[in-house]
N, C-alpha and C positions, 0 to 999 in steps of 0.2 A: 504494500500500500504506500503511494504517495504523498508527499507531502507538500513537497515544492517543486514539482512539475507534474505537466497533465496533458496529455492530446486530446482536443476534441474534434468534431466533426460537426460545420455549421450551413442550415442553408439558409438563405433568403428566401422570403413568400413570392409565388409566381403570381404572377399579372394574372385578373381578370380577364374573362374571355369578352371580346366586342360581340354583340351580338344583331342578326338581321331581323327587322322586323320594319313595319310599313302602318302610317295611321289607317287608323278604320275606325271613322266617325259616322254617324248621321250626318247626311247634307255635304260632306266631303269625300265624295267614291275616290278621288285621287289623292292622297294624304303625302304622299311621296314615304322618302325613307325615317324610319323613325330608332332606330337601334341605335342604344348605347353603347359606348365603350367601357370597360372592361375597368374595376380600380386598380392600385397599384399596388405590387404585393409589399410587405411587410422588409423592412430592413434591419438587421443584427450589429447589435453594436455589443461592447466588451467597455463595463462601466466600473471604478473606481470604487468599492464601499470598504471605508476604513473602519466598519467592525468585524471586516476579516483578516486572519492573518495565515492562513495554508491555502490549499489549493485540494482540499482532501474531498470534498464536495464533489470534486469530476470524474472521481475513482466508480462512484454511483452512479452520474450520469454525466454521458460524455457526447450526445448525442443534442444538436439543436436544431429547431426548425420555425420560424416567425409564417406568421398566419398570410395567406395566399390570400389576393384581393379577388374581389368579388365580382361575378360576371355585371356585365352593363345589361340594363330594363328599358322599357318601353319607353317610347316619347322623349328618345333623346338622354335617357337618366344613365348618370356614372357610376359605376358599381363602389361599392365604400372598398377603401382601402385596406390594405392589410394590417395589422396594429404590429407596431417595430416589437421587435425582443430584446431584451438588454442581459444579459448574463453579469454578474458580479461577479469581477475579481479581487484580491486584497492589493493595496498600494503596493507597488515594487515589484509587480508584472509586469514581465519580457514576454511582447508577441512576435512570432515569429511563422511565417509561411512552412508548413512542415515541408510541401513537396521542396520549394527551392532554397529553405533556409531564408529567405530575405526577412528583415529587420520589420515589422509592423507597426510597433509600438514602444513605449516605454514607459510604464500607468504608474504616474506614481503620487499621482494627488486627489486629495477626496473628491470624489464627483467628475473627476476626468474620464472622458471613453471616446472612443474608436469605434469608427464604421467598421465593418471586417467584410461584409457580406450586402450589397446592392439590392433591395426587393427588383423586382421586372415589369418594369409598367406593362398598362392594362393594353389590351386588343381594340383596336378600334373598332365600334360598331359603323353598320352600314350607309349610315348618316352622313359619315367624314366621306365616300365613295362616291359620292351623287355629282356630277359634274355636268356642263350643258349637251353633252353628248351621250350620257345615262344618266337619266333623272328617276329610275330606281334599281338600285345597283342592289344582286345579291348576293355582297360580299364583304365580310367583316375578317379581324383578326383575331385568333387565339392570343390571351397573354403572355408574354415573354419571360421563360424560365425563370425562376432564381440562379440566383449564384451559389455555386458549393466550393467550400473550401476546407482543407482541417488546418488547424492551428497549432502549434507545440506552445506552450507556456510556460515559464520558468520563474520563479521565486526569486527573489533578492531581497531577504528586509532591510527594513527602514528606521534602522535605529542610530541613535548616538552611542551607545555604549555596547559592544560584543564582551563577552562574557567565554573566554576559552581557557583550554587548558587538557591534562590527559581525563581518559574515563575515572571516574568515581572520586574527582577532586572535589566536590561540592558546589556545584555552579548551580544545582537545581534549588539543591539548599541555600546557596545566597538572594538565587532569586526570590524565592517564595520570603523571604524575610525580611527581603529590603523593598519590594515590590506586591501590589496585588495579583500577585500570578501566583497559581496553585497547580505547581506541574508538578506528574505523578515523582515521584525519588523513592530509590531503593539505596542496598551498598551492595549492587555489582557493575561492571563496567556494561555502558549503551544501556542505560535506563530510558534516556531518555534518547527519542528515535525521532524526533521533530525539534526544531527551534520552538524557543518559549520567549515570547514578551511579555513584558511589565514596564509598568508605569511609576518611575519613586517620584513624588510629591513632594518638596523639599523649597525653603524660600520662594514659596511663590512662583515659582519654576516646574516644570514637568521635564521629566528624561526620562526616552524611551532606551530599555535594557534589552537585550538580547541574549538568552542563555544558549550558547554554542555546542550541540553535542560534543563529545568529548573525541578526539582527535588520537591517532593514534599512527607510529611511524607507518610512511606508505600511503598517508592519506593524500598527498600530492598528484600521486596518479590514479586515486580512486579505490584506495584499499580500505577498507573499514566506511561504507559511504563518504570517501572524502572532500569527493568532487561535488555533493551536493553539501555540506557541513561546511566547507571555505567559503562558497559563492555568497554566504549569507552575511559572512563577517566583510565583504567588500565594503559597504555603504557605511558600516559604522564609523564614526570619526576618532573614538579612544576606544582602544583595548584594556578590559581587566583580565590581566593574565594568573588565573589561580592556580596556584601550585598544592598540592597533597601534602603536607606535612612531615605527616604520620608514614611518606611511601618511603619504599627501600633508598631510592639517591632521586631527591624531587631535581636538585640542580640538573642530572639528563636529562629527566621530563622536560624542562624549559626550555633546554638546546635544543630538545627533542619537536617542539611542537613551535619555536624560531625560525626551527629549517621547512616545517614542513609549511608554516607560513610563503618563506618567501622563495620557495621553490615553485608554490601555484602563482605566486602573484609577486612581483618585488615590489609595487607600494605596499602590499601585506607588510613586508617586513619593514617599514618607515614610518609605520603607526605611530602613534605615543604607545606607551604601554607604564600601564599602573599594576607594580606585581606584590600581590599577598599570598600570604603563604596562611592556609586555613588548617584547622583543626588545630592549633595551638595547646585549645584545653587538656591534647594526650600527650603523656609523656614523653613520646617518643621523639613528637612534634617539637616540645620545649627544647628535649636533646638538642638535635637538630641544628635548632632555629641559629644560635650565634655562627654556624659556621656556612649556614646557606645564606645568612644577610649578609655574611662577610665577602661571601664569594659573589655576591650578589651586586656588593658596592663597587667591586674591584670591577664590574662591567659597566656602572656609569648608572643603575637602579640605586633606589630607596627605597626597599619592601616593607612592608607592613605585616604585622602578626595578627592574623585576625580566627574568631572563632565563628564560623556562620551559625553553629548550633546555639550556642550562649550567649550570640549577637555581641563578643568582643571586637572592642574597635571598630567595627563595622561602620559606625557614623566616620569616624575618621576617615574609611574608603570613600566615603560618599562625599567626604568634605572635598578628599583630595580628585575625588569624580570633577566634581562642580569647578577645581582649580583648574585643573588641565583643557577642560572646555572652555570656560573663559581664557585662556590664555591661548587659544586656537583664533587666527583668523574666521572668519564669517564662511561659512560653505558656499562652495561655488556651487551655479548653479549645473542642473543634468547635466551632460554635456549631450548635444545633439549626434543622432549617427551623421556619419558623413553621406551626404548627397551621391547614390549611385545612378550614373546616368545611362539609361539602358535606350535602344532607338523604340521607338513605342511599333507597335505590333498593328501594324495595318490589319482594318476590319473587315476591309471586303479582298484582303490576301486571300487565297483558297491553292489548293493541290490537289491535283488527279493521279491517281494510283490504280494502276491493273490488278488489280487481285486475283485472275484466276481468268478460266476463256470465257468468253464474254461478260463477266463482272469488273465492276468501277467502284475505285470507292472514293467519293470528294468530300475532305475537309478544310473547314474555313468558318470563321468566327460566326460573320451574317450569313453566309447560305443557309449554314448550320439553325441561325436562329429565326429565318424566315422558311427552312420549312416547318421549325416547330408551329409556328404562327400562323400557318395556312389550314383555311378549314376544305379537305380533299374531301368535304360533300358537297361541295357548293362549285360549279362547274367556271362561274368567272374567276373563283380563289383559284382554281388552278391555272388558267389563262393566265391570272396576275403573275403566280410563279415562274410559268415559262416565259413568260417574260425578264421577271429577274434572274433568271439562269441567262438569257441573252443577256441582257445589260453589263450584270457584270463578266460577261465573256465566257462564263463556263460552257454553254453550249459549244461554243468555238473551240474550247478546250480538251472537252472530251471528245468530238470529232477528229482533232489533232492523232489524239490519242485511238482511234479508232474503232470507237462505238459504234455499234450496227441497232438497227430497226431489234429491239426483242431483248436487246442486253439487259444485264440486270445494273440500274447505278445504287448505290446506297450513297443516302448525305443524313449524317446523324441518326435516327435511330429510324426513319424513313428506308425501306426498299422499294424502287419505281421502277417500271418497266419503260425503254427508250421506245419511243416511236416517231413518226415523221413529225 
């Protein structure tokens, strides 16, 4: 189960279909065309709600689809639109294009969202058709598909303060003490399997914490969940670095979880870093302590002794939280991705492919979306079609190509048989 990442799969609502139809009043035998067009389907957006903080929610359902507009009615009337869907993410959502990888988004303020998915305007009914050379046309459009796409999402919180250190140093335990966050804590390593926030309330001020699973050699390249457990600590601006006490030689641990810092990331390792050494209250810890601060100085730290269980010192962590932040420049803002400049993808581009003896298969963005939109019961929507197979050249194209009377062509999910 996930926590901070999740693939879904989204579509936009299809266009209402246009529909044909003609008045028929008393005292008006000739009423001309009266068919509506078609609403416009629903569109998908991906919205910011800062009461969440995982992505655990997609594990259940991963599946979207925004409401299809509505066919178009008598006397000209529009069919009601499809109503948008919004999915809520937690601030600190990375959208990304699964099939191409491209850059979508970067959600990281309350209320912020992102289109992802176009609904498909409505079909036009037979109304829009009526011209001084057929003054009753019967021929309307079907609405124009939604868009489908899946997305990959990816997690970064959004904290001031990351909270690392090895498994079972107390990071869960400081959190729940200095903060209102009541994450589950045991005493064995990987209790905890997801990032924990909390809120310390302190002068008037709020700082958001982050409790970091606990890290372990090898997390750099994704040993022990590493690669999802660093990603989180990017955002934060000071690191509390907690060390175990009470463990066999905490000074490795620090080198230990230093290197594996800035081996994912080198600003990882140019953080600030505020390091305490917790469980003091055990004796072993006390042992300890004079020869891990000493060796602690000698690298340019001020550690602190703190007990997360007996709440020693712990304000003094906090104090010394509040100093290092203030004494940080102002955060920069996001930094934007860089502008990729791609040549835009001609719409009425198309390709003809032989597939087989006498079969053709033509792809291309509009053919593709005008024969979804053609109604093949109605004899002028098909005149209209071959027509736009002339127009935009495909007719010429598959003659090229050496279509005969009887071939089979396929365009989208359409099989048509060629004829003169």
């Amino acid at each position: 189960m996930s926590y901070d990442e999740a693939t879904i799969h989204v579509r936009s609502g299809d266009g209402g279909a246009g529909i044909v139809h003609f008045r028929r009043e008393k005292y008006v035998p000739r009423g001309g065309p009266a068919g509506g067009d078609g609403g416009k389907g629903g569109d998908v957006y991906l919205v910011v709600n800062p009461k969440l903080n995982t992505l655990i929610k997609f594990n259940r359902q991963s599946r979207f689809h925004a409401e299809n507009g509505a066919p178009g009615g008598s006397n000209r009337k529009t069919g009601k639109s499809g109503a948008d869907l919004y999915i809520e993410v937690p601030p600190g959502t990375i959208v990304r294009d699964a099939e191409t990888g491209e850059l979508l988004a970067d959600l990281t303020l309350p209320g912020q969202k992102v289109l992802v998915a176009k609904g498909g305007r409505g079909g036009r009914g037979n109304a829009r058709f009526a011209t001084s050379t057929n003054q009753a046309p019967r021929i309307a459009e079907k609405g124009e598909p939604g868009q489908e796409r899946t997305l990959q999402l990816e997690l970064k919180l959004l904290a001031d303060v990351g909270i690392v250190g090895v498994p079972n140093a107390g990071k869960s335990t400081l959190l729940s003490v200095i903060t209102n966050a009541r994450p589950k804590i045991a005493d064995y390593p990987f209790t905890t399997l997801q990032p924990n926030l909390g809120v310390v309330s302190l002068d008037d001020r709020d700082i958001v914490f982050a409790d970091i699973p606990g890290l372990i050699e090898g997390a750099h390249t994704g040993v022990g969940l590493g690669h999802g457990f660093l990603r989180h600590i990017q955002r934060t601006r000071v690191l509390v670095h907690l060390l175990d006490g009470s463990a066999k030689d905490p000074l490795a641990d620090f080198h230990q979880i230093n290197t594996e810092l800035a081996l994912f990331d080198d600003a990882l390792g140019q953080k600030p870093q505020i390091v305490a050494v917790n469980k003091i209250d055990l004796p072993q810890a006390q042992a300890y302590w004079p020869l891990v601060r000493e060796e602690l100085q000698k690298l340019g730290y001020e550690p602190l002794a703190i007990s997360a269980v007996t709440h020693q010192n712990v304000r003094d962590l906090l104090n010394r939280v509040i100093q290092q932040l203030d004494a940080l420049p102002p955060a920069p803002p996001e930094a934007e991705a860089l502008p990729v400049y791609r040549m835009e993808e001609d719409p009425l581009a198309f390709t003809v492919e032989k597939i087989g003896e006498g079969i053709f298969r033509v792809r291309g963005k509009r053919i593709e979306r005008a024969v979804a939109m053609t109604y093949w019961d109605y004899d002028q929507a098909v005149a209209r079609f071959q027509r736009i197979l002339e127009t935009m050249g495909v007719t010429a194209a598959l003659e090229e190509a050496g279509v005969k009377v009887g071939d089979t062509v396929y365009i989208g999910t359409m099989e048509l048989e060629w004829g003169e």
